[in-house]
VEXFIVO-17315 format. One record per residue: chain; residue in one letter; z, y, x of N, C-alpha, C in turn. Coordinates in steps of 0.05 Angstrom, whole numbers, plus 5000, padded with zeros to 4 digits. Atoms other than C-alpha are relative to their C-alpha. Example, Ala and Ser with C-alpha at 12.3 -4.5 7.8 and 13.67 -1.06 7.14 Angstrom:
residues 2
<kette = A; rest = a; nzz = 5000; nyy = 4976; nxx = 5018; cazz = 5156; cayy = 4910; caxx = 5246; czz = 5000; cyy = 5024; cxx = 5018>
<kette = A; rest = s; nzz = 4999; nyy = 4976; nxx = 4984; cazz = 5143; cayy = 4979; caxx = 5273; czz = 5014; cyy = 5022; cxx = 4985>
END
This chain:
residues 96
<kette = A; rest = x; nzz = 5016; nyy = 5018; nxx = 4985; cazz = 2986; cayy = 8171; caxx = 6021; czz = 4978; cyy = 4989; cxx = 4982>
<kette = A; rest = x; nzz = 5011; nyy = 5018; nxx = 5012; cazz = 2923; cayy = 8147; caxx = 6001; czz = 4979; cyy = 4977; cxx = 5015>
<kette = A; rest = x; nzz = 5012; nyy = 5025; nxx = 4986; cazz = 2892; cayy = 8083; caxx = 6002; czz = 4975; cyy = 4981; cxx = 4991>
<kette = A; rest = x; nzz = 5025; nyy = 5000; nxx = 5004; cazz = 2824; cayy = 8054; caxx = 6000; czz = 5000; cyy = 4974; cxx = 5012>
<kette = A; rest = x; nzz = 5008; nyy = 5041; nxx = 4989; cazz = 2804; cayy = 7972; caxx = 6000; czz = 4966; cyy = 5004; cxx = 4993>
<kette = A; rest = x; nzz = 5024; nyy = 5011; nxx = 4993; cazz = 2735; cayy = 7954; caxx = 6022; czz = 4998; cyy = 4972; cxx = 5001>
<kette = A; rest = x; nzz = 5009; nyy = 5026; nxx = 4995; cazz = 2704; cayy = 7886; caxx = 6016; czz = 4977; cyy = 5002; cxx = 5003>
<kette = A; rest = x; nzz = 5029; nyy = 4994; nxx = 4991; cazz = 2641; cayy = 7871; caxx = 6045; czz = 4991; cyy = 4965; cxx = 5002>
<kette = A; rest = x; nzz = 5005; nyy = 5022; nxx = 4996; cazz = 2609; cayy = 7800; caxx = 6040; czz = 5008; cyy = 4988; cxx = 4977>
<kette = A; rest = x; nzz = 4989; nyy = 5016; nxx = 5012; cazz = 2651; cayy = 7773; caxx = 5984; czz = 5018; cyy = 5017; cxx = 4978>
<kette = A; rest = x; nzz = 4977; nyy = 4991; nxx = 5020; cazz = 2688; cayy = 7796; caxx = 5921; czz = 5029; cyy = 4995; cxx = 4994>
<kette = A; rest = x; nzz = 4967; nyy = 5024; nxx = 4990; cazz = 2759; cayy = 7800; caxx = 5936; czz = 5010; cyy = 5002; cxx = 4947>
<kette = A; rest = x; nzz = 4999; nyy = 5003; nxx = 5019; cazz = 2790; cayy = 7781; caxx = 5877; czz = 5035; cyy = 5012; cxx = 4986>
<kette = A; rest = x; nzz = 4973; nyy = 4978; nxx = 5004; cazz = 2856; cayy = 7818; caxx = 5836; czz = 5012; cyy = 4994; cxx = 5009>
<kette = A; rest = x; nzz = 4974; nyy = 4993; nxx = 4987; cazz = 2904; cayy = 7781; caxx = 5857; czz = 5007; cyy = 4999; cxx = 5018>
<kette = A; rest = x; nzz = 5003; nyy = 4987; nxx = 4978; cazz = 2887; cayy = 7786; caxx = 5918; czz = 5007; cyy = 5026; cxx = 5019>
<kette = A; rest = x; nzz = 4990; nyy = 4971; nxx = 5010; cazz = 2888; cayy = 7861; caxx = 5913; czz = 5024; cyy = 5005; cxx = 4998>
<kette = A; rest = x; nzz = 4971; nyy = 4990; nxx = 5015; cazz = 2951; cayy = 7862; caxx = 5875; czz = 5019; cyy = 4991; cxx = 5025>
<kette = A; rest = x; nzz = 4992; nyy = 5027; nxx = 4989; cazz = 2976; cayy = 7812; caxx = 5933; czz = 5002; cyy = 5027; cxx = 5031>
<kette = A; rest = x; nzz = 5004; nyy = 4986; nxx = 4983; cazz = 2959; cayy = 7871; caxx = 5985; czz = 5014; cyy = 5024; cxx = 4995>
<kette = A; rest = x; nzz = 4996; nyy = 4972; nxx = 5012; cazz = 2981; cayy = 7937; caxx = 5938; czz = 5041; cyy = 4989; cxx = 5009>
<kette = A; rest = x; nzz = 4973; nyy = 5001; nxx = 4997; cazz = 3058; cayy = 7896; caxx = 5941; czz = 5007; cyy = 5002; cxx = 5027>
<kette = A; rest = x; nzz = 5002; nyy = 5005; nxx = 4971; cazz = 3047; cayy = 7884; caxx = 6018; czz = 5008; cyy = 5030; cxx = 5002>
<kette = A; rest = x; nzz = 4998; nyy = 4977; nxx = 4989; cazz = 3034; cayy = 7965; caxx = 6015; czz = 5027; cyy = 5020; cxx = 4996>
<kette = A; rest = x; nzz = 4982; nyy = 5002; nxx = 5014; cazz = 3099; cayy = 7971; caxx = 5979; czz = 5025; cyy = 5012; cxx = 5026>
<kette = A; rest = x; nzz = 4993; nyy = 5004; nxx = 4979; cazz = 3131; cayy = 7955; caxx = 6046; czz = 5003; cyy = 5022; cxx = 5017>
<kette = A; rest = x; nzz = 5003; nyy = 4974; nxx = 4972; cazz = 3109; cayy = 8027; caxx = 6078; czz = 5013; cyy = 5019; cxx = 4989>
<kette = A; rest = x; nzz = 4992; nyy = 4974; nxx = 5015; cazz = 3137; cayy = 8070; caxx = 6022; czz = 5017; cyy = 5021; cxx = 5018>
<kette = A; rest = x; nzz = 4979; nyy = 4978; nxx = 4979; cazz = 3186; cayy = 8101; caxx = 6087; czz = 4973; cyy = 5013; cxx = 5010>
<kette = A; rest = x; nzz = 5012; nyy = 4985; nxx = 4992; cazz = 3128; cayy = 8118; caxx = 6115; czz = 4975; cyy = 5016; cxx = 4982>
<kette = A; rest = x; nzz = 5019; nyy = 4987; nxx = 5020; cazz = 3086; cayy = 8155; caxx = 6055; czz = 4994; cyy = 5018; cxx = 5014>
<kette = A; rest = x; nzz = 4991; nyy = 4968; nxx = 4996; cazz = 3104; cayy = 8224; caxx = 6079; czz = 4986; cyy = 5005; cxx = 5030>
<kette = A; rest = x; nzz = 5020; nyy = 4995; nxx = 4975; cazz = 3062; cayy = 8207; caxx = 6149; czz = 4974; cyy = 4990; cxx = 5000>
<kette = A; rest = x; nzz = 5034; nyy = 5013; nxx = 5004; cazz = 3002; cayy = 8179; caxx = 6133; czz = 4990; cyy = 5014; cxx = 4981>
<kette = A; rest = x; nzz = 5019; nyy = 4994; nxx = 5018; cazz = 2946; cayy = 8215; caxx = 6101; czz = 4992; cyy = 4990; cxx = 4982>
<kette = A; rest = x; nzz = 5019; nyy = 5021; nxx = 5014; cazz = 2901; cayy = 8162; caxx = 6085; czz = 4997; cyy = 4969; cxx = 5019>
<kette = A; rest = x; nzz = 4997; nyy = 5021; nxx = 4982; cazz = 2902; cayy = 8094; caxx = 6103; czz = 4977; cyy = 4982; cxx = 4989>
<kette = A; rest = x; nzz = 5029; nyy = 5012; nxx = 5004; cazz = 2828; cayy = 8050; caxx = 6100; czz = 4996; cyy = 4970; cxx = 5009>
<kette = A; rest = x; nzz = 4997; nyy = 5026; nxx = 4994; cazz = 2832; cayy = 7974; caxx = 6091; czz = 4976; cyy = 4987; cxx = 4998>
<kette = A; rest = x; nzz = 5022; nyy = 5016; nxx = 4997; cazz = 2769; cayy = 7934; caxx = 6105; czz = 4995; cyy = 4972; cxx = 5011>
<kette = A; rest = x; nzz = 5002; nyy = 5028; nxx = 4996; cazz = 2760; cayy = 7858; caxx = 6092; czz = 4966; cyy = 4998; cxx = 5003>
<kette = A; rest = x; nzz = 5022; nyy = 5011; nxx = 4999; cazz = 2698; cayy = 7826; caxx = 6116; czz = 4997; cyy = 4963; cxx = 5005>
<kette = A; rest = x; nzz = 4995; nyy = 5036; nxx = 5006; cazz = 2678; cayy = 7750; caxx = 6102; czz = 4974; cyy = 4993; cxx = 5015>
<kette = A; rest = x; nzz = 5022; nyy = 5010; nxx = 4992; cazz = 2635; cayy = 7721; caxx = 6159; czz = 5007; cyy = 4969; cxx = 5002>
<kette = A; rest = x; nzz = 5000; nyy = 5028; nxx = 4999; cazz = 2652; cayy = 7651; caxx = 6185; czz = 5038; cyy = 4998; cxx = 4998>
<kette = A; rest = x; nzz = 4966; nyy = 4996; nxx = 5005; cazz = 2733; cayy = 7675; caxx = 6184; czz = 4992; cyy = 5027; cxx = 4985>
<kette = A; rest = x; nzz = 4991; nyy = 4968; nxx = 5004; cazz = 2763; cayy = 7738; caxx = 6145; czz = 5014; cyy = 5009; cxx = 5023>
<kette = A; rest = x; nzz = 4986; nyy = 4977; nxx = 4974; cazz = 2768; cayy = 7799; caxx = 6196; czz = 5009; cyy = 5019; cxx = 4976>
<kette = A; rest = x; nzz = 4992; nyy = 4978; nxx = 5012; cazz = 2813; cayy = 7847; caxx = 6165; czz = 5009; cyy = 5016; cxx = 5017>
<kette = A; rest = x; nzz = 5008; nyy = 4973; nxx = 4982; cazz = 2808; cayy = 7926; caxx = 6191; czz = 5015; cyy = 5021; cxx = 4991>
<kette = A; rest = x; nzz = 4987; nyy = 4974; nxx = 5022; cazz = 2852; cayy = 7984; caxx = 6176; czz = 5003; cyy = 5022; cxx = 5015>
<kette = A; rest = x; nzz = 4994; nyy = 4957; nxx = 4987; cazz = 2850; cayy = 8063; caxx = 6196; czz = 5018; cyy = 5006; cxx = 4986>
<kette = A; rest = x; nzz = 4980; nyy = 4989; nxx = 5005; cazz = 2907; cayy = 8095; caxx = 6191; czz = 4994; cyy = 5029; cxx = 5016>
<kette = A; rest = x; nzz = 4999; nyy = 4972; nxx = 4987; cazz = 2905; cayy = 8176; caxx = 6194; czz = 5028; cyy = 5013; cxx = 4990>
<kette = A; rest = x; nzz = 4969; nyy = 4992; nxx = 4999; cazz = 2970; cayy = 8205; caxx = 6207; czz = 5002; cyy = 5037; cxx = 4997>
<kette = A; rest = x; nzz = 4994; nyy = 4977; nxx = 5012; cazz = 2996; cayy = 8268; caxx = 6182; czz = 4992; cyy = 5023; cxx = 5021>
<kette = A; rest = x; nzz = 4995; nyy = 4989; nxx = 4973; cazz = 2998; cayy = 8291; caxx = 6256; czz = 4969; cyy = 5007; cxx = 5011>
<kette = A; rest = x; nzz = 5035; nyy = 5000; nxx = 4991; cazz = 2922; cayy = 8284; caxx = 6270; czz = 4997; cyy = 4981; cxx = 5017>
<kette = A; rest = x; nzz = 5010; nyy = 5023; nxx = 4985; cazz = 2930; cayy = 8222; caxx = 6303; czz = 4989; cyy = 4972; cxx = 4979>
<kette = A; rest = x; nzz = 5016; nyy = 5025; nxx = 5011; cazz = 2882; cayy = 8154; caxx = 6287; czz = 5006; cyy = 4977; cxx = 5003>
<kette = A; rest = x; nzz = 4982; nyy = 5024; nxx = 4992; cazz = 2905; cayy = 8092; caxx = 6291; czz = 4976; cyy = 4967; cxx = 4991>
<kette = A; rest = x; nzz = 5015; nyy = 5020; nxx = 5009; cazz = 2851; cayy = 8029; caxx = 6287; czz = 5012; cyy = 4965; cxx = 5005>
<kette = A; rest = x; nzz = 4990; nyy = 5027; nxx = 4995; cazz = 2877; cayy = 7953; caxx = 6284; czz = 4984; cyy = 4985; cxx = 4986>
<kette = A; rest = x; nzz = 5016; nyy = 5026; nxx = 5013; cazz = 2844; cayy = 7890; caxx = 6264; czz = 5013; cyy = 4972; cxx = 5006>
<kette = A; rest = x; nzz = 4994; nyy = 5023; nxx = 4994; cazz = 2854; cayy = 7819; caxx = 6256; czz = 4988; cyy = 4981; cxx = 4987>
<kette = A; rest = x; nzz = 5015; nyy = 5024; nxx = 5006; cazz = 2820; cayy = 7750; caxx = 6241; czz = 5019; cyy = 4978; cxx = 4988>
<kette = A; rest = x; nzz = 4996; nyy = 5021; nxx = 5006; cazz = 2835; cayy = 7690; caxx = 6202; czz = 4985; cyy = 4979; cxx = 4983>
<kette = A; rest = x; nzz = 5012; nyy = 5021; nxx = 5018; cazz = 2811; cayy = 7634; caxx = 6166; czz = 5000; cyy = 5010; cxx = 4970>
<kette = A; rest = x; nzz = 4986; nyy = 4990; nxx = 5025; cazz = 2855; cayy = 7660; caxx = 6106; czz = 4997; cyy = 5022; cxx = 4997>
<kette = A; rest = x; nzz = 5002; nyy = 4973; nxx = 4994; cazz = 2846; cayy = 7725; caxx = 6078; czz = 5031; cyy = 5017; cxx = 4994>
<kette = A; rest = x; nzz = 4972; nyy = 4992; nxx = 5001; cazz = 2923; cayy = 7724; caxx = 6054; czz = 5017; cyy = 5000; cxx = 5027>
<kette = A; rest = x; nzz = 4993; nyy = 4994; nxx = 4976; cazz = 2944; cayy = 7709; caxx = 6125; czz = 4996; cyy = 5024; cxx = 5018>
<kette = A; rest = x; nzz = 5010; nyy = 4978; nxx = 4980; cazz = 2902; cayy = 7763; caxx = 6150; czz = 5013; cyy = 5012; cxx = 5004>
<kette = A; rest = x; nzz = 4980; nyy = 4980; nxx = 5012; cazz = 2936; cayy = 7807; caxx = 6102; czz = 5028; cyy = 5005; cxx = 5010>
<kette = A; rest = x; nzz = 4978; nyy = 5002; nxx = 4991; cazz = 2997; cayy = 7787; caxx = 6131; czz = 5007; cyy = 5007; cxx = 5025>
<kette = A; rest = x; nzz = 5012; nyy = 4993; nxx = 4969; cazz = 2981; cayy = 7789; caxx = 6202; czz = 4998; cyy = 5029; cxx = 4995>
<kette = A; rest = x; nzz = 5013; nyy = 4965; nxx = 4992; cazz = 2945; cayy = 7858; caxx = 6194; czz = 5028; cyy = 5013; cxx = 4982>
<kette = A; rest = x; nzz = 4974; nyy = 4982; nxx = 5010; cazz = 3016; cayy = 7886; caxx = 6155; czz = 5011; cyy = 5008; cxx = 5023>
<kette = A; rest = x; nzz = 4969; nyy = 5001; nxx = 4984; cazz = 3061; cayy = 7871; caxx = 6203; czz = 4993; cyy = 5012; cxx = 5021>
<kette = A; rest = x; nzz = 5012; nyy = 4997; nxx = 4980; cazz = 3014; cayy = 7892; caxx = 6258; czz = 5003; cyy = 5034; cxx = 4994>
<kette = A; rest = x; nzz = 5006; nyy = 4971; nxx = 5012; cazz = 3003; cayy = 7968; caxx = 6211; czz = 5032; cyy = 5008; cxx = 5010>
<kette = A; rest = x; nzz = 4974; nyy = 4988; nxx = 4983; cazz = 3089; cayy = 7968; caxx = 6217; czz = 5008; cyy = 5003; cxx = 5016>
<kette = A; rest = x; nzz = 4991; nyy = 4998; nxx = 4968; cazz = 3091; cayy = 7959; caxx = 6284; czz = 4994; cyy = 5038; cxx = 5009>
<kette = A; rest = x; nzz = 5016; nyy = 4976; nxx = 4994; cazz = 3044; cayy = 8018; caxx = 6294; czz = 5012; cyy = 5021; cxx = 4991>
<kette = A; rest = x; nzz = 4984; nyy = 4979; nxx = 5026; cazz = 3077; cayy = 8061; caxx = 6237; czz = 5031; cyy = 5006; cxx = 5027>
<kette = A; rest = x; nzz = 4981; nyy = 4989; nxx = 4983; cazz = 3138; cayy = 8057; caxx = 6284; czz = 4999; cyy = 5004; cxx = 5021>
<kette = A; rest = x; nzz = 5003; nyy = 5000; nxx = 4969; cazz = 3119; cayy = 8063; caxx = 6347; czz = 4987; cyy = 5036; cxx = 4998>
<kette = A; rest = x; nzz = 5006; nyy = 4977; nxx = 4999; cazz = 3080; cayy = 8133; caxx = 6330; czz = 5021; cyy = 5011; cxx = 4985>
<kette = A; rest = x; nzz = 4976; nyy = 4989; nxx = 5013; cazz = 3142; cayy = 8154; caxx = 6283; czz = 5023; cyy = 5013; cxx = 5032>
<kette = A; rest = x; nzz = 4983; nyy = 4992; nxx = 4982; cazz = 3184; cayy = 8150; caxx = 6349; czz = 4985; cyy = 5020; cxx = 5016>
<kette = A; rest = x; nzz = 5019; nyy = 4981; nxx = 4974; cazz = 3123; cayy = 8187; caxx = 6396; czz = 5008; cyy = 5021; cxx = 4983>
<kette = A; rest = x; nzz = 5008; nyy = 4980; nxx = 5010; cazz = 3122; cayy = 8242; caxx = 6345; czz = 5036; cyy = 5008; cxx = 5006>
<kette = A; rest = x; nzz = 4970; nyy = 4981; nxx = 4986; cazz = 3204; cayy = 8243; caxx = 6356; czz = 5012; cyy = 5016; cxx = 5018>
<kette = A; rest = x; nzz = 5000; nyy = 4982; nxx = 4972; cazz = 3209; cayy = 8256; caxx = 6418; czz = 4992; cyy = 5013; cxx = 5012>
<kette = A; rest = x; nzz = 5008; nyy = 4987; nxx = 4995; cazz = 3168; cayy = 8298; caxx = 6425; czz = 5009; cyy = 5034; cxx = 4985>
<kette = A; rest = x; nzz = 4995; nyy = 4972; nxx = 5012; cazz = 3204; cayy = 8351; caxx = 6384; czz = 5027; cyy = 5004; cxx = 5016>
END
C-alpha cells in the first residue's frame, strides 16, 4: 500500500504527520487491498480533509470531511476510510 499526504494552504507540521502515519497503522488488515491511498489536507476557513483510495480490485473510493481541527478531521476522515475499507472487503466477498 502506498501512501501520499498533500497539504495545500498551510504547512502541516511532523507531528501532525506522525499523528496520521499511527492513525494509518490502524489499516495494516487491509494493506494487501489497497494500492495507493491519497490524503489531502486543505486550510481555508476550516480543515477539509480528502482521501482516494484505489483498491486492488479497480475500484475508487473518494471521502472527505471538514473541521475546525485538522486532528479531528484526521479522525473523522479514519474512521470514515474503515468504514469504507469494510464495506468493499465484504462487496468483493460475495461476489466470489
Amino acid at each position: 500500500m502506498k501512501t501520499e499526504i498533500k497539504s495545500m494552504h498551510f504547512a502541516m507540521r511532523d507531528e501532525t504527520r506522525e499523528y496520521l502515519e499511527r492513525k494509518l497503522e490502524r489499516l495494516g488488515y487491509a494493506k494487501d487491498l489497497i494500492v495507493d491511498i491519497i490524503f489531502s489536507f486543505t486550510k481555508e476557513k476550516d480543515f477539509k480533509a480528502e482521501c482516494t483510495i484505489n483498491f486492488r480490485w479497480g475500484s475508487q473510493a473518494h471521502l472527505m470531511d471538514e473541521d475546525f481541527d485538522l486532528v479531528a478531521a484526521i479522525d473523522k476522515l479514519i474512521d470514515k476510510v474503515e468504514h469504507k475499507i469494510s464495506k468493499e472487503k465484504e462487496k468483493v466477498q460475495e461476489k466470489k
